[in-house]
MDAnalysis code that builds the backbone (N, CA, C; Angstrom):
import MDAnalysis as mda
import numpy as np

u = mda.Universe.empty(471, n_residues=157, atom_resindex=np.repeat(np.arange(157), 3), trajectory=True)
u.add_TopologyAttr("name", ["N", "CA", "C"] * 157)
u.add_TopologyAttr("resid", np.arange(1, 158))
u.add_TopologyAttr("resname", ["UNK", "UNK", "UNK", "UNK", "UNK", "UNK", "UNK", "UNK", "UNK", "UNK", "UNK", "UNK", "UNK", "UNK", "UNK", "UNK", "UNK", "UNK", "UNK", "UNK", "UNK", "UNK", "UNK", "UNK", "UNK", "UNK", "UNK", "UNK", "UNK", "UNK", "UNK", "UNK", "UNK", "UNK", "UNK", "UNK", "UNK", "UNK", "UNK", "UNK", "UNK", "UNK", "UNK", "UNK", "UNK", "UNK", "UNK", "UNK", "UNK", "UNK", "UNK", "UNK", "UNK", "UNK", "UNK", "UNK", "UNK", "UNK", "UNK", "UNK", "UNK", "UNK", "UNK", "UNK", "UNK", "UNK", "UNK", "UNK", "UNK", "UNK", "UNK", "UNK", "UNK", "UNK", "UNK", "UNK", "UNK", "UNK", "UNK", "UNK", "UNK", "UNK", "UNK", "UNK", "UNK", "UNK", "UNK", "UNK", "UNK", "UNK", "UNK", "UNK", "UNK", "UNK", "UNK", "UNK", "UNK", "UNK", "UNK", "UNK", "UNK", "UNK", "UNK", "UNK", "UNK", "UNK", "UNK", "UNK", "UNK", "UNK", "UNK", "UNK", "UNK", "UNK", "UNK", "UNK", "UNK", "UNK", "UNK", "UNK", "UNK", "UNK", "UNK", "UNK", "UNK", "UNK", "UNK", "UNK", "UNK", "UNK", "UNK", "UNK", "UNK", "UNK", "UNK", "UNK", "UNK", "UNK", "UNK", "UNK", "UNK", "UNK", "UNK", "UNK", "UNK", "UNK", "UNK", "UNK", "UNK", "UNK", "UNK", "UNK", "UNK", "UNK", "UNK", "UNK", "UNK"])
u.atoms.positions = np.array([
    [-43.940, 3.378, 25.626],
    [-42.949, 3.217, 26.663],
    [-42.124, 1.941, 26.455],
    [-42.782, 0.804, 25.928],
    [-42.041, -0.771, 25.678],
    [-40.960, -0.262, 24.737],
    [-41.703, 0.225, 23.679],
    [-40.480, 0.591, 22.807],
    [-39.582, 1.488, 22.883],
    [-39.326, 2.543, 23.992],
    [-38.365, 2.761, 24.329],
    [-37.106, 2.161, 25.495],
    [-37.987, 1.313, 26.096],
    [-37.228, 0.045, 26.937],
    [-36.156, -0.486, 26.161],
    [-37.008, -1.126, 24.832],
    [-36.089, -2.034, 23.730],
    [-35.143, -1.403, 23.150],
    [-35.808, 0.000, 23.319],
    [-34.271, 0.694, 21.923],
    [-33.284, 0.726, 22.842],
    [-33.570, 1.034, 24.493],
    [-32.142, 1.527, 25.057],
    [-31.363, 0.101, 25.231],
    [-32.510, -1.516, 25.494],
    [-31.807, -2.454, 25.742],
    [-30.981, -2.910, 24.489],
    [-31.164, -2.502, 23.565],
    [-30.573, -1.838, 21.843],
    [-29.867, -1.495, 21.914],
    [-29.619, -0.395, 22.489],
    [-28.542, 0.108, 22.167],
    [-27.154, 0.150, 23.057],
    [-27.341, -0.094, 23.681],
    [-25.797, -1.427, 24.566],
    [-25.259, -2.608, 23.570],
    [-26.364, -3.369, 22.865],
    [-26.190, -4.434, 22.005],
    [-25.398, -3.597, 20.822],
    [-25.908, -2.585, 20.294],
    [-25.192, -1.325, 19.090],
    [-24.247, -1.453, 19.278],
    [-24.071, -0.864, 20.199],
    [-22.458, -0.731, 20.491],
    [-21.488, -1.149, 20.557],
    [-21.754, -2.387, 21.393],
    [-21.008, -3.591, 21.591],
    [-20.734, -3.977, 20.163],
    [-21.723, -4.433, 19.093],
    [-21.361, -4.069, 17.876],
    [-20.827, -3.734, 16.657],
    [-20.689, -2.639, 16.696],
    [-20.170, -1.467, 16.520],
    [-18.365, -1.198, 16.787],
    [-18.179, -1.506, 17.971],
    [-16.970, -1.773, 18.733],
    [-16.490, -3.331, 18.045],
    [-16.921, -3.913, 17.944],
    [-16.433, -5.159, 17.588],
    [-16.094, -4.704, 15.945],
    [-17.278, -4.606, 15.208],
    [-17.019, -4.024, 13.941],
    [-15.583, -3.140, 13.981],
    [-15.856, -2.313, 14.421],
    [-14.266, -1.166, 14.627],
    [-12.959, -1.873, 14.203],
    [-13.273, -2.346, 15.569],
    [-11.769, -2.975, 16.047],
    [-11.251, -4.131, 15.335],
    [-12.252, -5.604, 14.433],
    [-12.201, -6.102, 13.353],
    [-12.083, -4.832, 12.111],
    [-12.527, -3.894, 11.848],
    [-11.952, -3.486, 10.258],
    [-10.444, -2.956, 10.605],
    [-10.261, -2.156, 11.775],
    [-8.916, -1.786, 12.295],
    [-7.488, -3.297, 11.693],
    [-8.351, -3.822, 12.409],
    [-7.120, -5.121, 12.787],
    [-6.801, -5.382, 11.268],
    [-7.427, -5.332, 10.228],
    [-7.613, -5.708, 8.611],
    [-7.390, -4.778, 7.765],
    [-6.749, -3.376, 8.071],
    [-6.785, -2.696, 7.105],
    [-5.226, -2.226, 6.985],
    [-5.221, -1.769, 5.629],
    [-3.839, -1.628, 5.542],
    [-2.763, -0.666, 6.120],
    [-1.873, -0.734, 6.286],
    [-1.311, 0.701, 6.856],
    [-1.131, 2.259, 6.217],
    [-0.992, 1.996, 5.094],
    [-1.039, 2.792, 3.533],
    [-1.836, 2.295, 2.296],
    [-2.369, 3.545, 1.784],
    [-3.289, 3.552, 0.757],
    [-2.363, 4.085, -0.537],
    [-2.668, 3.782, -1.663],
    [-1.796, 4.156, -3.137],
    [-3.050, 4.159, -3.889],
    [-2.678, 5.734, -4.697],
    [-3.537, 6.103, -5.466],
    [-2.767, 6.985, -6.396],
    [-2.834, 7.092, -7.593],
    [-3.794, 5.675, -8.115],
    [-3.327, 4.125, -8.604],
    [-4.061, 2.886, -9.110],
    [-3.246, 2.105, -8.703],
    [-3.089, 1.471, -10.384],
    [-3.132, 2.581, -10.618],
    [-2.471, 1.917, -12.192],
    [-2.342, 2.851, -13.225],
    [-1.265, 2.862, -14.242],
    [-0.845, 3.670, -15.291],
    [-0.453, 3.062, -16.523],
    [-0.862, 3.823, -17.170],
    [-0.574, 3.575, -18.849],
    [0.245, 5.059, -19.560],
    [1.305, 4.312, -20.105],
    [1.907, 5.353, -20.253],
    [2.245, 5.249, -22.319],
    [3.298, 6.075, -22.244],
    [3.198, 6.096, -23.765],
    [4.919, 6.230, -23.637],
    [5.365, 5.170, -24.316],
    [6.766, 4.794, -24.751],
    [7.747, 5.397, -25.863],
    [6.679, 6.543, -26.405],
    [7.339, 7.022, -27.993],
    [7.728, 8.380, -27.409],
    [7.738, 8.551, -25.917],
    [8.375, 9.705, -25.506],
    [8.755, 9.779, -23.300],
    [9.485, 10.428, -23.006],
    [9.752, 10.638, -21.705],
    [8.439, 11.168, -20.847],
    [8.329, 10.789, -19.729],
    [7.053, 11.147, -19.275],
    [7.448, 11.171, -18.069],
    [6.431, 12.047, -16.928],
    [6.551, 11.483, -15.505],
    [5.324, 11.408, -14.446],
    [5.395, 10.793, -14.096],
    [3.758, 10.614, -13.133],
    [4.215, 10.498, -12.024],
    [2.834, 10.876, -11.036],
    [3.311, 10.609, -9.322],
    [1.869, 9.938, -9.061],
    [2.542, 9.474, -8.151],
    [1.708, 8.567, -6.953],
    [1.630, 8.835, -5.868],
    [0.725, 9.006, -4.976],
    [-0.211, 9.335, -3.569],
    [-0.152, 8.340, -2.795],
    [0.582, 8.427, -1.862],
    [1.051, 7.345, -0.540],
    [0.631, 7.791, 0.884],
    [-0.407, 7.308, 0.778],
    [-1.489, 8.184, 2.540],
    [-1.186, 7.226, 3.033],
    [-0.601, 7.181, 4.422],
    [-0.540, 7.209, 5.891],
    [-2.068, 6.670, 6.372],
    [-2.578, 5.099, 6.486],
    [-3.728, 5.412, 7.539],
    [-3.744, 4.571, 8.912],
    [-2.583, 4.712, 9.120],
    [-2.183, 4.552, 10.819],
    [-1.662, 5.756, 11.493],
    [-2.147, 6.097, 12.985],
    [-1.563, 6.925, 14.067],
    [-0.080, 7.161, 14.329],
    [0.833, 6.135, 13.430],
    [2.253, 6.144, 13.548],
    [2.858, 6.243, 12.479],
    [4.199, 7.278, 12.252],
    [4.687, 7.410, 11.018],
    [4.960, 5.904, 10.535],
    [4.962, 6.040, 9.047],
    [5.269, 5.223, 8.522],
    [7.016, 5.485, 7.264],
    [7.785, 4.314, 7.038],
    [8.691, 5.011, 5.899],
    [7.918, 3.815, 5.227],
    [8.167, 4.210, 3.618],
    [7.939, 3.009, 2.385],
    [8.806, 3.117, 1.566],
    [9.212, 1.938, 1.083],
    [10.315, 2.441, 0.010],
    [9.260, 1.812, -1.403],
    [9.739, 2.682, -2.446],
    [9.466, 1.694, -3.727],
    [10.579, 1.257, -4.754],
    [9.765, -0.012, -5.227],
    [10.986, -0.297, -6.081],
    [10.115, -0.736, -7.483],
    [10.481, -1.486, -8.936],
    [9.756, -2.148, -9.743],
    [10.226, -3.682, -9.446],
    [9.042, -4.225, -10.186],
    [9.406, -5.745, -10.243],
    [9.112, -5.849, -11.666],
    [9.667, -7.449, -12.102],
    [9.276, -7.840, -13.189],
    [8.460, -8.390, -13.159],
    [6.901, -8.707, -13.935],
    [5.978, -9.699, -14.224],
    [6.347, -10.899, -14.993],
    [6.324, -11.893, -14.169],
    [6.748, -12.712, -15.415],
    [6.466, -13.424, -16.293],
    [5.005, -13.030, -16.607],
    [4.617, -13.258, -17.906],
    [5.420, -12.222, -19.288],
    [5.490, -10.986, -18.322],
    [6.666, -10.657, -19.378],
    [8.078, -10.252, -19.055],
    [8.812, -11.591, -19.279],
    [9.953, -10.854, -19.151],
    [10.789, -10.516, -19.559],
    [10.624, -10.550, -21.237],
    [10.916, -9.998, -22.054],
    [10.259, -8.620, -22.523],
    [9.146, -8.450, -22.464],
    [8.456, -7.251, -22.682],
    [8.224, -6.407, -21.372],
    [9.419, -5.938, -20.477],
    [9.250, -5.523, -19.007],
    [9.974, -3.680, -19.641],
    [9.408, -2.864, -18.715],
    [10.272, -1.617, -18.463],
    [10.910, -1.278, -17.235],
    [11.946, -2.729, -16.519],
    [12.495, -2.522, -15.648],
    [13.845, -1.307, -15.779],
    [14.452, -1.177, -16.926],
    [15.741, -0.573, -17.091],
    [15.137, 0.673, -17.460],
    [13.953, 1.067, -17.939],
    [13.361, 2.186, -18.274],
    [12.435, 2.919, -17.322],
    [12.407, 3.145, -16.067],
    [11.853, 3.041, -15.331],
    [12.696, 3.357, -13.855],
    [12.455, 5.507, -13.532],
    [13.085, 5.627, -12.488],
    [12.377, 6.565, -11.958],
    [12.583, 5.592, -10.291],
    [11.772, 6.090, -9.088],
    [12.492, 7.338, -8.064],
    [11.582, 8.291, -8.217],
    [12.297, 9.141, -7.009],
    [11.050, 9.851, -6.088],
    [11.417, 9.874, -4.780],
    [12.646, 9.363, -3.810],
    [12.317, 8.067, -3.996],
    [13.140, 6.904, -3.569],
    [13.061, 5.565, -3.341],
    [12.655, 5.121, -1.759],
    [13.005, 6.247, -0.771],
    [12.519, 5.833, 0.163],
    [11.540, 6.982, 1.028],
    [10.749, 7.429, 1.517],
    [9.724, 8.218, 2.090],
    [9.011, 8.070, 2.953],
    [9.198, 9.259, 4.521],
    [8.800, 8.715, 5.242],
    [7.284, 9.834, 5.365],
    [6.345, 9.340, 6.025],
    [5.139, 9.977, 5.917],
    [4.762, 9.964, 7.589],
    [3.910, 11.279, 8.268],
    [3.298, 11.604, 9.195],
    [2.066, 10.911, 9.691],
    [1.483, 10.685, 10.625],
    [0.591, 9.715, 10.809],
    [-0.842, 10.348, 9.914],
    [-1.487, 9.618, 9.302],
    [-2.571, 10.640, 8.641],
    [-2.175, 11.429, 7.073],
    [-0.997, 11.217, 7.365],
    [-0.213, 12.043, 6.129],
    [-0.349, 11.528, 4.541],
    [0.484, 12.263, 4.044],
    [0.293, 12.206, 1.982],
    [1.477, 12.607, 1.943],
    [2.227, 11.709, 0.897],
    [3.349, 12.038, 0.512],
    [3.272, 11.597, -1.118],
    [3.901, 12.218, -1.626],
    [4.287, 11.502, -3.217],
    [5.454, 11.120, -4.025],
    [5.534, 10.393, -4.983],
    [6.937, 9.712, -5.499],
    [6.174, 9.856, -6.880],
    [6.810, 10.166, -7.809],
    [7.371, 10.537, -8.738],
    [8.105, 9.150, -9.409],
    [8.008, 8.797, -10.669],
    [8.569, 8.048, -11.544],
    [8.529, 8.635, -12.867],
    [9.742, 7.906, -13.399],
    [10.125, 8.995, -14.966],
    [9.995, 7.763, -15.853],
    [9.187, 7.584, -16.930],
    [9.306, 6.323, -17.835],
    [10.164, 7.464, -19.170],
    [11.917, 6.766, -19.503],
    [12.500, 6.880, -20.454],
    [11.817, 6.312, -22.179],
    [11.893, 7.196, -22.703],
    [11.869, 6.959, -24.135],
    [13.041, 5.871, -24.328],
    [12.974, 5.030, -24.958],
    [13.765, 3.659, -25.167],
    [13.623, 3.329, -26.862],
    [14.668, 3.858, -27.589],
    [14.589, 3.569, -28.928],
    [14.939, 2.471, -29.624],
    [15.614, 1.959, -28.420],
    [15.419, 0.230, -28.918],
    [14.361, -0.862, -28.238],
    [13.347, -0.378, -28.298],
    [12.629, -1.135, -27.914],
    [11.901, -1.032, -28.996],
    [11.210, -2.735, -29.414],
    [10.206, -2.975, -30.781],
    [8.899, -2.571, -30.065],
    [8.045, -2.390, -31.264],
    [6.740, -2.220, -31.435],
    [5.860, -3.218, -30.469],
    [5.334, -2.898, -29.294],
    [4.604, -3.519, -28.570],
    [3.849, -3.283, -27.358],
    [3.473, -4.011, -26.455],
    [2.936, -3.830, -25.341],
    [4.048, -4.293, -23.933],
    [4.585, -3.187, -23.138],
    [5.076, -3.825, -22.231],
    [4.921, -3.111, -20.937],
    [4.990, -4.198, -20.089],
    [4.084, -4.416, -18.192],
    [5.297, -4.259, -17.334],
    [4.940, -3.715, -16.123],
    [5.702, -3.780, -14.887],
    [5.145, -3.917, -14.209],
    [5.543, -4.085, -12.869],
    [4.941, -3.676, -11.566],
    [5.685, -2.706, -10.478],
    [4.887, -2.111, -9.833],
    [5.658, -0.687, -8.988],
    [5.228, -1.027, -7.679],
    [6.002, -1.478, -6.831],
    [5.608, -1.923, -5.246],
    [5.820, -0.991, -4.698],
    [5.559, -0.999, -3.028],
    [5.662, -0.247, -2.236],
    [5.329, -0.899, -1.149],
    [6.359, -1.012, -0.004],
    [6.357, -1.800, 0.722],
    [6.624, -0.844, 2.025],
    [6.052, -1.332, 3.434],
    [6.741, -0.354, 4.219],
    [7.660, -1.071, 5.162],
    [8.720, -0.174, 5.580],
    [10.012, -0.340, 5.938],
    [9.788, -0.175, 7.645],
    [9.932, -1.527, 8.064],
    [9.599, -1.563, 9.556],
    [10.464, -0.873, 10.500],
    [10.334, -0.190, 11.029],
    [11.035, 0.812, 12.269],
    [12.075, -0.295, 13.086],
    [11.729, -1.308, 13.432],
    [12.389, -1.791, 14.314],
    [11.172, -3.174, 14.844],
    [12.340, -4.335, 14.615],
    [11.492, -5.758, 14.797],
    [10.517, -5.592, 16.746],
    [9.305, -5.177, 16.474],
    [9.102, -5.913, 18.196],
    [8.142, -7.166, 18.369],
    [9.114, -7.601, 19.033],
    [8.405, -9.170, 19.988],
    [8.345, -8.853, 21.148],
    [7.217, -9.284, 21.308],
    [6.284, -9.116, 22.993],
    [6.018, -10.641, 22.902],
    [6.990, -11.472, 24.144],
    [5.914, -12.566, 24.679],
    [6.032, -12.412, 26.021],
    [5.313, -13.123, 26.559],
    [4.988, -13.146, 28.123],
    [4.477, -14.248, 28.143],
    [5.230, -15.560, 29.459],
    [4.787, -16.487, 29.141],
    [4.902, -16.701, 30.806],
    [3.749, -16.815, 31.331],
    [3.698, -16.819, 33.107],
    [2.839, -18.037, 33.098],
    [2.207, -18.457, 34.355],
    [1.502, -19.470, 34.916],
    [0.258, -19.504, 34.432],
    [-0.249, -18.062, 34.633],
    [-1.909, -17.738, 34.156],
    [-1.642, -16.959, 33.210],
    [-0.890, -16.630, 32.287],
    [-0.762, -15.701, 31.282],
    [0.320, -15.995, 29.609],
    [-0.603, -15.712, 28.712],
    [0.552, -15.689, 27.552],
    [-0.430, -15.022, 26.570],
    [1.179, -14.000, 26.031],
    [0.882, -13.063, 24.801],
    [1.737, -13.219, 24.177],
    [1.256, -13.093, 22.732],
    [2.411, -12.388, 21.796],
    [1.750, -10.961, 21.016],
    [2.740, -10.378, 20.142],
    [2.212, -9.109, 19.251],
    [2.794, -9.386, 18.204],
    [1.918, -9.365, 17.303],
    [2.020, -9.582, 15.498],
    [2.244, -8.377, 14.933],
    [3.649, -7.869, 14.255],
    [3.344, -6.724, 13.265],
    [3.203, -6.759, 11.726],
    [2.175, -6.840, 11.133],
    [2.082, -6.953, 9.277],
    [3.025, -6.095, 8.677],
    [3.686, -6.283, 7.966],
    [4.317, -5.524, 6.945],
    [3.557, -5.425, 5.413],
    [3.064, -4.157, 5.542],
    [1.392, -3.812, 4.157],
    [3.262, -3.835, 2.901],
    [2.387, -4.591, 1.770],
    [3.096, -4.313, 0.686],
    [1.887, -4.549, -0.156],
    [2.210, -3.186, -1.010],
    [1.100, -2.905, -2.418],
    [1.919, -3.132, -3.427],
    [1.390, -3.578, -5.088],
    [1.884, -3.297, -6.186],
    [0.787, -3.068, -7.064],
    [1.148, -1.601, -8.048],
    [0.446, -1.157, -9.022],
    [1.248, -1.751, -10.404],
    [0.315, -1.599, -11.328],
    [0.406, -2.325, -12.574],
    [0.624, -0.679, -13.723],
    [2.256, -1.194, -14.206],
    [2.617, 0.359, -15.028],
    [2.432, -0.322, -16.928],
    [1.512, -0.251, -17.399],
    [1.685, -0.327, -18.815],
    [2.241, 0.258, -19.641],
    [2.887, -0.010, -20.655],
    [3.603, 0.729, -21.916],
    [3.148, 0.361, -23.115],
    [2.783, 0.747, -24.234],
    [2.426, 0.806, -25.863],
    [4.102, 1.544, -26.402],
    [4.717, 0.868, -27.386],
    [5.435, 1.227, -28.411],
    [4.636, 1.535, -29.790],
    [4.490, 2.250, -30.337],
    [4.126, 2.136, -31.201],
    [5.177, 2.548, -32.174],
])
């Protein structure tokens, strides 16, 4: 009988918990997931790959993508070789959408190894600020803007 006393006085403590856990991984996680988060491609011909852009918030989201340069190489980059479609995409709450990139065959490019990066950033609906600033009261509301970048490799051979 004791030990069922303890589990139930347990399990209020669980919960409480539990709820805290939640609502800390909530507050920390990103708004969109990208999969997968990296490619190697092959430069001695035209190619095209897509990428998986899930939705894991209750509210649509748009993202646009674009490339960047690394600048360790920025001479060895496939920014000019390197096209994204759509550039901008909006996704359902929960949702999957995909984008598509085309890496060009580039015959002037020498024999080597060259890096990009492929972001994806999401495109905020509309700035909101909430303050409230009374006698016994003050708030504000923080919105994150999630930006990912995957790593696109190239071999010339």
């Amino acid at each position: 009988m004791r030990f069922f006393q303890i589990y139930r006085g347990g399990n209020k403590m669980l919960k409480k918990l539990i709820l805290i856990f939640l609502l800390g991984f909530k507050s920390f996680s990103l708004n969109f997931s990208i999969a997968p988060t990296e490619f190697e491609v092959d430069l001695n011909k035209n190619s095209i790959h897509e990428v998986y852009v899930m939705n894991n918030t209750a509210e649509p989201l748009r993202i646009e993508a674009y490339t960047e340069i690394i600048p360790e190489y920025l001479e060895n980059n496939l920014i000019d070789d390197i096209v994204i479609f759509p550039k901008i995409i909006s996704i359902r709450p929960g949702g999957k959408q995909t984008i598509r990139f085309k890496v060009k065959e580039n015959k002037n490019k020498q024999t080597g190894v060259y890096k990009n990066l492929m972001v994806f950033r999401e495109v905020p609906n509309r700035i909101k600020k909430i303050s409230t600033n009374s006698e016994s009261q003050f708030s504000t509301k923080l919105s994150f803007i999630t930006e990912i970048a995957i790593g696109i490799k190239g071999e010339k051979k």
